[in-house]
C-alpha positions as CSV (number, residue, x, y, z in Angstrom):
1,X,103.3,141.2,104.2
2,X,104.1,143.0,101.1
3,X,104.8,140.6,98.2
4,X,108.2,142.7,97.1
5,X,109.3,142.9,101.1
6,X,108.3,138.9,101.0
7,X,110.8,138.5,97.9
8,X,113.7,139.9,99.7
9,X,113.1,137.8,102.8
10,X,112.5,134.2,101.1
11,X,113.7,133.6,97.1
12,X,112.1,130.4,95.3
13,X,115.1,129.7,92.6
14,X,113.2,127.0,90.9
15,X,111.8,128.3,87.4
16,X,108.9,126.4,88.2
17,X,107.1,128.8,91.4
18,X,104.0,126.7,91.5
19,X,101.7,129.9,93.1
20,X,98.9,127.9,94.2
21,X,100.8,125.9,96.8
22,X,103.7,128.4,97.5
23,X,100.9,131.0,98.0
24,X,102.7,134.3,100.2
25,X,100.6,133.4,103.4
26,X,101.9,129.4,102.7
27,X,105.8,131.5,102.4
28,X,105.4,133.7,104.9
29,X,104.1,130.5,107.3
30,X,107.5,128.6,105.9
31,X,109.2,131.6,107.1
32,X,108.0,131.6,110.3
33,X,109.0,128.0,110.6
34,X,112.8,128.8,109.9
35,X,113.0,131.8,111.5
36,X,111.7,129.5,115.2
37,X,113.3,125.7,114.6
38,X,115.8,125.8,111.7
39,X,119.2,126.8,114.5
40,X,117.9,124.2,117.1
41,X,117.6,122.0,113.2
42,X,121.7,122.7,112.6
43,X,122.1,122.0,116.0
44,X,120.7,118.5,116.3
45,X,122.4,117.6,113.2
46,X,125.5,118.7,115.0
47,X,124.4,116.2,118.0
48,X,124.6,113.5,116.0
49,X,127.9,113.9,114.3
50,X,129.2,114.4,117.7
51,X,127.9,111.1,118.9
52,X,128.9,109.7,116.4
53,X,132.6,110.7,117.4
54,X,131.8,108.9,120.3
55,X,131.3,106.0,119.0
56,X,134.0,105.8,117.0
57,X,135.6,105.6,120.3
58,X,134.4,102.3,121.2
59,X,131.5,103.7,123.5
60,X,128.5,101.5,122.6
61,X,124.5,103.1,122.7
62,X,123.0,102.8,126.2
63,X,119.4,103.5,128.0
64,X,120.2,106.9,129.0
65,X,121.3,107.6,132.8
66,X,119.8,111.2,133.0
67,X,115.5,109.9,131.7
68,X,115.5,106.9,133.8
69,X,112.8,108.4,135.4
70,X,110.5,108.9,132.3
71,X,111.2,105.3,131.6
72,X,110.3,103.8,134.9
73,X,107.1,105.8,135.8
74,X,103.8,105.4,134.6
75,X,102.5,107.8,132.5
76,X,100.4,107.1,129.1
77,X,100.2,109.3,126.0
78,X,96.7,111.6,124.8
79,X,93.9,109.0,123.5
80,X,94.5,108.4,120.3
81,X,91.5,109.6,117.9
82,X,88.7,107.5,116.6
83,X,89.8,107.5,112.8
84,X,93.1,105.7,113.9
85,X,91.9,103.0,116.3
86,X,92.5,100.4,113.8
87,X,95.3,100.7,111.9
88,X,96.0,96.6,111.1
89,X,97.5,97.3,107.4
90,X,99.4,100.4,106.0
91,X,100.4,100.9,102.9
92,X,103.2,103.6,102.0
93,X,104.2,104.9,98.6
94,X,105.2,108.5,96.9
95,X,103.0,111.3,96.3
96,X,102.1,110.8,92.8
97,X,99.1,111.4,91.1
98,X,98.0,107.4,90.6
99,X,100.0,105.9,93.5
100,X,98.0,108.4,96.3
101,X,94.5,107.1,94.4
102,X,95.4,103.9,94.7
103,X,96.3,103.6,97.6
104,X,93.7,105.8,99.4
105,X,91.0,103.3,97.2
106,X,93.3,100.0,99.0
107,X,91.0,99.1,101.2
108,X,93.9,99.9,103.7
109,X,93.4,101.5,107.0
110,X,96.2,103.9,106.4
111,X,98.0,105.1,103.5
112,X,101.4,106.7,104.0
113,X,102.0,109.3,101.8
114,X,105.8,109.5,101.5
115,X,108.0,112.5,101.0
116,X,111.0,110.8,101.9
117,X,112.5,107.3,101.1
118,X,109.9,106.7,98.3
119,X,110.3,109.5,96.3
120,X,113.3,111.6,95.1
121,X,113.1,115.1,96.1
122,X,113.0,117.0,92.7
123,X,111.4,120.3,93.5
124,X,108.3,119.2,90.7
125,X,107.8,115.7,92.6
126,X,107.6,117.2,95.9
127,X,105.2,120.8,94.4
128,X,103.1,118.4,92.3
129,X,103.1,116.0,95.6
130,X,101.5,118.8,97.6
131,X,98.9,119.4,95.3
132,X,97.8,116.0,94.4
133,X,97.4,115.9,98.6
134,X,95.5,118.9,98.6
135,X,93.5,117.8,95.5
136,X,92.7,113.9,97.4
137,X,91.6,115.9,101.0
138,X,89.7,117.8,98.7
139,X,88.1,114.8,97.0
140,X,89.1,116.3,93.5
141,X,91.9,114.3,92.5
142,X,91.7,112.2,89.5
143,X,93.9,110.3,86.5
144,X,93.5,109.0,83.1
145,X,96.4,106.7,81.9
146,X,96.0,104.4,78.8
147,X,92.5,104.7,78.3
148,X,92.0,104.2,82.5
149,X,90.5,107.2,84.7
150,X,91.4,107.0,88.1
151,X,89.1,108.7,91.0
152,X,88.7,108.0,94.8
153,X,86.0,105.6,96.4
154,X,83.5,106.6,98.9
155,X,85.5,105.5,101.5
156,X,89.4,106.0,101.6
157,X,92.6,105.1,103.8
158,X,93.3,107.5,106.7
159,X,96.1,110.0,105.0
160,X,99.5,110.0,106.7
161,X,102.3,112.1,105.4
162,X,105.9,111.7,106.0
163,X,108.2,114.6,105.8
164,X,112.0,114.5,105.1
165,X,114.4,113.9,107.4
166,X,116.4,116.9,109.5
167,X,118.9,115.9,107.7
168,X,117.8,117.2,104.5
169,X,117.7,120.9,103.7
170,X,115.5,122.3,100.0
171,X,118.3,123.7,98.0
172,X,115.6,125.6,95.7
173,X,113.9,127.8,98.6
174,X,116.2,130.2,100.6
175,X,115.4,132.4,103.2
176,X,117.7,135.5,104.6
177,X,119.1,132.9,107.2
178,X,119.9,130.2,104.9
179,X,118.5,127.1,103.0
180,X,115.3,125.7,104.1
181,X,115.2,122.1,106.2
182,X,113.3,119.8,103.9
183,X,111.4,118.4,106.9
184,X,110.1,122.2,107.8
185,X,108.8,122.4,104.0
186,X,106.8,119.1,103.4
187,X,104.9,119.5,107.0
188,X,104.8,123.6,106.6
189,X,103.0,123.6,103.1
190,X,100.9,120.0,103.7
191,X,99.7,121.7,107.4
192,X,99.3,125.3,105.7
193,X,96.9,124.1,102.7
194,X,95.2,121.1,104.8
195,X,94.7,121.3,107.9
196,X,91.3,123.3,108.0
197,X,90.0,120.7,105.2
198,X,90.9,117.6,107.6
199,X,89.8,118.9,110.4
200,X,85.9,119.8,109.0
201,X,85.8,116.2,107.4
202,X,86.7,115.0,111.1
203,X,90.1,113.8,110.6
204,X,93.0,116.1,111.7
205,X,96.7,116.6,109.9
206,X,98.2,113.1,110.7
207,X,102.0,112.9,109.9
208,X,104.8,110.1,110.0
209,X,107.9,111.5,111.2
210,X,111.3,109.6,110.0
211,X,115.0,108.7,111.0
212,X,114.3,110.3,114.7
213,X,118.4,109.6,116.5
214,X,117.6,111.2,120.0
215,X,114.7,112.0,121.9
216,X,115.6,116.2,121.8
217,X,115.0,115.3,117.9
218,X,111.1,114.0,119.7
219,X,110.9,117.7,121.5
220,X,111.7,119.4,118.2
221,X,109.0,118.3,116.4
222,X,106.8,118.4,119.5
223,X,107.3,121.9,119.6
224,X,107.0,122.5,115.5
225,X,103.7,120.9,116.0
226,X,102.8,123.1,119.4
227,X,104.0,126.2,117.4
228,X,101.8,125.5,114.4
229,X,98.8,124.9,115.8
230,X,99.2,128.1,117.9
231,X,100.0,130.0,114.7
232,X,96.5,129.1,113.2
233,X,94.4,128.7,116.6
234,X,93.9,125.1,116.8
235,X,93.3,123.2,119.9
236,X,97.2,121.6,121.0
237,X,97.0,117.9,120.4
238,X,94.6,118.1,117.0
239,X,98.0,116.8,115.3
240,X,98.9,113.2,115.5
241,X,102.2,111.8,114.5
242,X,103.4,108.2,114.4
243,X,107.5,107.8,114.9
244,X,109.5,105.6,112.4
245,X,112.2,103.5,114.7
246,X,114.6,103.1,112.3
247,X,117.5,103.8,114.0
248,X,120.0,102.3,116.7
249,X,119.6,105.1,119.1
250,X,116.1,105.5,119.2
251,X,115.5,101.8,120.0
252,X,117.6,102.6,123.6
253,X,115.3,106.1,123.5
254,X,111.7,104.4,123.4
255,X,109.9,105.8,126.2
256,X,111.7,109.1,126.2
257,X,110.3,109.4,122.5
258,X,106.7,109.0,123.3
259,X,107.1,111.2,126.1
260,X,108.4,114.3,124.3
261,X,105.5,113.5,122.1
262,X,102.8,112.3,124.5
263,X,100.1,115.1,123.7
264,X,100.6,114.1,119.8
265,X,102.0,110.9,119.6
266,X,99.9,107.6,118.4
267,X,102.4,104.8,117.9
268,X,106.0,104.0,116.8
269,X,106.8,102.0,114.0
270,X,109.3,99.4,112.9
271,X,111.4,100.8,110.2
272,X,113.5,97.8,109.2
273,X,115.7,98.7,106.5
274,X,116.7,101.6,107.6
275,X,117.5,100.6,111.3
276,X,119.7,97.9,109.7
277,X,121.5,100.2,107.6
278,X,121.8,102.4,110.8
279,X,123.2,99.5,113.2
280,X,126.2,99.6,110.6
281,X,126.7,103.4,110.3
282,X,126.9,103.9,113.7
283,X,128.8,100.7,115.3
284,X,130.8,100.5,112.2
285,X,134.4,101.6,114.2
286,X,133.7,98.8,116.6
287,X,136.1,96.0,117.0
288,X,135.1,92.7,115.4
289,X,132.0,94.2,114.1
290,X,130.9,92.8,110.9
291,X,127.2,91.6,109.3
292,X,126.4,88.8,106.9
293,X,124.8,89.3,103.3
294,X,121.6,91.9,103.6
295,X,119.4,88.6,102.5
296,X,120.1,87.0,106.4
297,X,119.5,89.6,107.9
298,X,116.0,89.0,109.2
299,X,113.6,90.1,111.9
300,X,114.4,86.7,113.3
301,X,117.8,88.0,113.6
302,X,118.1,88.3,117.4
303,X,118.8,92.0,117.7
304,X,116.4,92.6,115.2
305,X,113.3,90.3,117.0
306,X,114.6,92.4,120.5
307,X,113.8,96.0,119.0
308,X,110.4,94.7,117.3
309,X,109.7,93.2,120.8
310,X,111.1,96.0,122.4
311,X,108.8,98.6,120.6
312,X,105.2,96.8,121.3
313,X,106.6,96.1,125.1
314,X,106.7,100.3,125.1
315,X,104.1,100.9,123.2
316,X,101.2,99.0,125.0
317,X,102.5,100.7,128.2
318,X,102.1,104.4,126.8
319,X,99.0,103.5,125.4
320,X,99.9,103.8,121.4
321,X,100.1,101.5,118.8
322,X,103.4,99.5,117.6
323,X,103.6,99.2,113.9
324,X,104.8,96.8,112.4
325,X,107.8,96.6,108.8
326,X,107.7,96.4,105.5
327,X,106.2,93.8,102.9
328,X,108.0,95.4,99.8
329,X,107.2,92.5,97.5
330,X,105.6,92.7,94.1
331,X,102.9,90.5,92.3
332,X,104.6,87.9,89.9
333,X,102.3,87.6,87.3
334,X,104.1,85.9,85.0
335,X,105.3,83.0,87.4
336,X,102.9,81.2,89.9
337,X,104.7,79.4,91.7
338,X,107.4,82.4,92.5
339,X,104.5,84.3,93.5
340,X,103.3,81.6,95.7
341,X,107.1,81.6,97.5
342,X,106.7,85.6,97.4
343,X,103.8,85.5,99.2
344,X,104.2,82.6,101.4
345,X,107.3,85.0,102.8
346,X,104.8,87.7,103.7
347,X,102.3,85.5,105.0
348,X,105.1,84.2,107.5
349,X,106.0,88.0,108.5
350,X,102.9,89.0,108.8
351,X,101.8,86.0,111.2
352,X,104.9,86.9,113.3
353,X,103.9,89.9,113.5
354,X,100.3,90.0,114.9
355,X,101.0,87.2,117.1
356,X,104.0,89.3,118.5
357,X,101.5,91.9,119.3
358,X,101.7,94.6,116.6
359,X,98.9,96.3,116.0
360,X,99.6,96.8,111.8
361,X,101.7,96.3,109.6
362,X,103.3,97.7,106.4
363,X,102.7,97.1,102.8
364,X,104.2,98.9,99.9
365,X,101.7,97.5,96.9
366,X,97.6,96.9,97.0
367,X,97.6,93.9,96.3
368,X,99.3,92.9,99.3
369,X,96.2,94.7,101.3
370,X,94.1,91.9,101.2
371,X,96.6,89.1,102.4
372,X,97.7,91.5,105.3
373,X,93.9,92.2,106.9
374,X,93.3,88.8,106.4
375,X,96.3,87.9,108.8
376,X,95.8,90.5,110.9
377,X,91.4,90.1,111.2
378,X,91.8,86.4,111.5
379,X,94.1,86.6,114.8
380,X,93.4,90.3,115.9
381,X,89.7,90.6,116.3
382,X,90.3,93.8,118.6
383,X,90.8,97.2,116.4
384,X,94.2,97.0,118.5
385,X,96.4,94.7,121.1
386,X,96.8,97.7,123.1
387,X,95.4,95.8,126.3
388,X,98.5,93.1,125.6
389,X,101.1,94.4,128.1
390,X,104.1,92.5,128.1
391,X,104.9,93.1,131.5
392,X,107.5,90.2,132.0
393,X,109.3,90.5,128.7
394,X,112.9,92.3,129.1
395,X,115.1,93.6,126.5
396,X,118.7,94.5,127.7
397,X,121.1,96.5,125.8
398,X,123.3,93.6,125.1
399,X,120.2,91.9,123.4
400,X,119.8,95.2,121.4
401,X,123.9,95.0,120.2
402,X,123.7,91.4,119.3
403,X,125.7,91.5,116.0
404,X,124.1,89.2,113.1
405,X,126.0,85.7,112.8
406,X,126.2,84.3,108.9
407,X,128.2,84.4,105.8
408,X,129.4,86.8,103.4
409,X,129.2,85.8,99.6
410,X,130.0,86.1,96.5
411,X,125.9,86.4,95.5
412,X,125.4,88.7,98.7
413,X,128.2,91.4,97.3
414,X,126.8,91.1,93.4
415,X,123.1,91.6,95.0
416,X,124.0,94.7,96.9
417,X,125.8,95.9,93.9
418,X,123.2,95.4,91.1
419,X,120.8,96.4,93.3
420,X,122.5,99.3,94.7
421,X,123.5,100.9,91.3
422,X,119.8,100.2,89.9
423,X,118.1,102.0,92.5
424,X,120.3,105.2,92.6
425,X,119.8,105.5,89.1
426,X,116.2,105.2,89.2
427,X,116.5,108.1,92.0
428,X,118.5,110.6,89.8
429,X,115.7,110.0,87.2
430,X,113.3,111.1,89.7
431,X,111.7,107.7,90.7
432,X,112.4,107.1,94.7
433,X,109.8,103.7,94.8
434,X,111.4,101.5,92.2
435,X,110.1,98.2,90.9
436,X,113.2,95.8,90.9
437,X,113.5,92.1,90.8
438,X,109.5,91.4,92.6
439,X,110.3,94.4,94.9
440,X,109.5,97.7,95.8
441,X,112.8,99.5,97.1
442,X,113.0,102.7,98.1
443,X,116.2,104.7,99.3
444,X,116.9,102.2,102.3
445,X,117.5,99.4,99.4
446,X,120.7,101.4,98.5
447,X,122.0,102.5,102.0
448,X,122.0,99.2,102.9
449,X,123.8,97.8,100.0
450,X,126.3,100.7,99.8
451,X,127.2,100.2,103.6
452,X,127.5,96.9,104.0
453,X,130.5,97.0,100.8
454,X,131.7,99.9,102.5
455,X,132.1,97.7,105.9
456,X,133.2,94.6,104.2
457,X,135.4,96.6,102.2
458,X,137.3,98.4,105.7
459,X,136.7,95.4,108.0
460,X,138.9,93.6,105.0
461,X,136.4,90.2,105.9
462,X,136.7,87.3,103.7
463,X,133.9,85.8,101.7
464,X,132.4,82.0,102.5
465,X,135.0,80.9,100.0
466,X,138.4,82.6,102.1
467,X,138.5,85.5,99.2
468,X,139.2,89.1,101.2
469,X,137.4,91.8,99.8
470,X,139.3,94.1,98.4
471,X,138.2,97.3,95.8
472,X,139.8,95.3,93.1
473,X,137.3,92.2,93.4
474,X,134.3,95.5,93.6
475,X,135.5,97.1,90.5
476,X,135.5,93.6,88.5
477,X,131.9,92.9,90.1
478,X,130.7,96.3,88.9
479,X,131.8,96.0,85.6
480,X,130.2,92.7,85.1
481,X,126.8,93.6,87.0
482,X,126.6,96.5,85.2
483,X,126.3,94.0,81.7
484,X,123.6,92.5,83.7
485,X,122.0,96.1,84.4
486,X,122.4,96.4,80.4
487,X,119.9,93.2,80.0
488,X,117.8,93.5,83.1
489,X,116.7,97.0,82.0
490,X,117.3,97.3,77.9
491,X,120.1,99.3,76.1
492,X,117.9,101.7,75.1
493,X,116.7,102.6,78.5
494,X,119.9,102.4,80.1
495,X,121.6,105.1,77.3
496,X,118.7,106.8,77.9
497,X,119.5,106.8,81.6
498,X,122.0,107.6,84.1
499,X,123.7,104.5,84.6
500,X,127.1,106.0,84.4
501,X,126.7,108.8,87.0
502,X,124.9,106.4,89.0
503,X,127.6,104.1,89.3
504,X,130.5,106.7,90.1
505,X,128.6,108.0,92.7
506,X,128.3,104.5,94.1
507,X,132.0,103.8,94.1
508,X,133.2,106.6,95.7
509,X,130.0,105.9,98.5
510,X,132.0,102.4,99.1
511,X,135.5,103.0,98.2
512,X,135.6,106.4,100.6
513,X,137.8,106.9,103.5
514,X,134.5,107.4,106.1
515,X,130.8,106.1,105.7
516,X,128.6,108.6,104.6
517,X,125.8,109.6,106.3
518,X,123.6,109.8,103.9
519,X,123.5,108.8,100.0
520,X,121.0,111.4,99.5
521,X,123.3,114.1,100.6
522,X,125.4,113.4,97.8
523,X,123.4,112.8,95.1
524,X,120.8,115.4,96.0
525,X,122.9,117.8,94.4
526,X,122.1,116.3,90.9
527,X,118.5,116.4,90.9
528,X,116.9,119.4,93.1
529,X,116.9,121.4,90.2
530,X,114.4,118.8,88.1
């Protein structure tokens, strides 16, 4: 195609055109992309707002009537490929420069490079993101930082990449038709400029695919995947996917997921924040629903232990691999015997986990690595628990609905506050993985902590001491976490930041009439230009 006739038809209105990853055959593949998903894209979204309607009705989410059939026959998903037998610990970050050499150098099976929760989606963090990816499958990549150079081992995680949500559209790339879908982007230009690479190493172009609502959602990308394969003459099935269950309505969706996936599908994964933050947005309308502070909220929590339960039970039956959460906790060097709590948390998880049957589990920092494997090669000695079956275990709906029992405090509402206001900041900066307080949060830190003062807030609930919430006890809150903010971060970085924008775009995410969908949609508007 003609580069001028290629102007008219797509426009890049970033400054910055980066030509070696938005090359016009890596464009004209984007277009193609649009031009055959982006209308079934809009009308997904539209789906779920009109579920959504339904639930506001009262209706509750049910195993659907119309796939019992998938769900009771058997059937098994394609083998899964030799590279991602073993997957015992994962670790998951952004796609900077240092972060993807460390993490490919973890000694973890599989690192999950993240275009979504972990990093904020400035057009220059998600460019540069594409080429530090091509540059690691390359085996070029490097860093110097403080007198430190940074390069890859011999031998390296397995790459996964994880795309943006449908939700999300990329404000700075526009075809004839309309904005591009952010999901469409990160996939199109990481398949476009990798793919051939991975597949002559003998790996393939292994993705993670997030905040999946409905099982047509499953068939979408089934058929982005079928589509791009065909577009460059690859055998169907050479690309693997693993699906994040992080939300209510794909927990009752299990089987139906893998099976709209079965030719590229290799496991679902337990996406704990996020499915919390979800069982609020979408039963929030329903009488005498409520949840305790974020911190009692577990995955001994029993809706939370049925959907982990739930997933390997599904899992081992379709032959793929059930991931386990998170481990978002931070070294404490300057305290040992915090650190020694820290850890002993994640040793307890982790424990749970494998003797649960997962087959990994999830770390977000490398020197978590070490503790995981050890849990999971000391009481998994197989590269998987595949054969474990679960036959007799059974989830109902009712044990998937069971609302959270505990208390709502004073130190829970501060928490999500602090926490909440911190972490958006650190996202309109451009930083989506943000060390706070021993943690590493990423965007599902603030949903959370936004929705659950937006449902204490309407639900008008009263704290452990018989105070109601009401925006007047927020606004006194904020004002005096944000003096905590002031010495938690420095007054010269917070002047320096965006502390103020930050916190007005957190009130009016609690204080508004409806729950947002998504913070990101909101806030995106300040940042795609960086």
């Amino acid at each position: 195609m003609e580069t001028k006739r290629l102007k008219k038809m797509i426009e890049v209105s970033h400054e910055q055109t980066f030509p070696e990853i938005l090359t016009n055959d890596a464009l004209i593949f984007l277009f193609a992309l649009h031009e055959q998903f982006d209308t079934r894209r809009l009308k997904l979204l539209e789906n779920r707002a009109a579920q959504q309607v339904i639930f506001n009705s009262g209706e509750l989410p049910v195993f659907p009537k119309e796939t019992t059939h998938i769900r009771e026959s058997d059937w098994v998903a394609a083998p899964i490929p030799a590279d991602l037998q073993d997957r015992r610990v994962e670790i998951t970050g952004p796609v900077d420069r240092k972060m993807i050499i460390n993490a490919l150098n973890s000694g973890a099976s599989v690192f999950m490079a993240d275009f979504e929760d972990a990093t904020s989606p400035t057009w220059n963090n998600l460019m540069e993101g594409q080429q530090n990816l091509k540059d690691a499958i390359q085996q070029t990549i490097s860093w110097s930082q403080n007198g430190k150079s940074y390069s890859l081992n011999e031998k390296v995680a397995v790459l996964k990449v994880r795309p943006r949500g449908l939700h999300l559209s990329e404000n700075n790339l526009r075809f004839q038709q309309g904005l591009a879908a952010g999901s469409l982007v990160d996939f199109g230009l990481f398949f476009f400029h990798n793919y051939h690479e991975l597949i002559t190493r003998g790996t393939a172009p292994y993705f993670y695919l997030p905040k999946l609502e409905h099982y047509e959602e499953a068939r979408w990308w089934n058929d982005v995947f079928v589509f791009a394969q065909a577009y460059f003459g690859i055998p169907k099935g050479s690309i693997k996917a693993t699906v994040l269950i992080e939300t209510i309505t794909a927990s009752f969706q299990l089987d139906e997921i893998i099976y709209e996936l079965r030719d590229h599908i290799t496991g679902l994964n337990c996406g704990r924040w996020d499915y919390i933050f979800s069982f609020i947005k979408k039963l929030n309308k329903t009488v005498g629903f409520a949840i305790p502070d974020r911190d009692q909220v577990t995955m001994t929590s029993p809706f939370m232990a049925a959907y982990s339960q739930l997933v390997i039970q599904r899992c081992h039956r379709r032959n793929i691999h059930a991931i386990g959460g998170m481990a978002a906790q931070i070294p404490i060097k300057n305290d040992s015997t915090a650190n020694e709590i820290s850890l002993n948390k994640v040793r307890t998880d982790k424990e749970r986990e494998v003797k649960n049957g997962h087959d990994g589990t999830w770390v977000a920092h490398p020197a978590l690595v070490p503790l995981a494997k050890e849990i999971f090669d000391r009481e998994m000695t197989t590269p998987n628990q595949i054969s474990l079956k679960l036959d007799k275990l059974f989830i109902s709906e009712r044990d998937l609905l069971q609302i959270p029992q505990g208390t709502i405090t004073e130190a829970g509402i501060r928490k999500n506050i602090n926490v909440g206001i911190l972490y958006l900041e650190s996202w309109l900066m451009g930083t989506g993985a943000a060390a706070l307080y021993h943690l590493m949060e990423d965007t599902a830190t603030a949903e959370i902590s936004r929705a659950q003062l937006w449902l204490w807030l309407k639900k008008n609930v009263s704290l452990e001491t018989g105070e109601l919430c009401t925006q007047g006890l927020y606004l006194v809150y904020i004002a005096e976490e944000l003096r905590k903010i002031v010495d938690y971060v420095g007054q010269e970085r917070y002047n320096q930041g965006k502390f103020e924008l930050a916190t007005e775009l957190f009130k009016q995410l609690i204080f508004n009439e409806e729950l947002d969908d998504f913070l990101t949609l909101k806030a995106y508007e300040y940042i795609y230009k960086n």
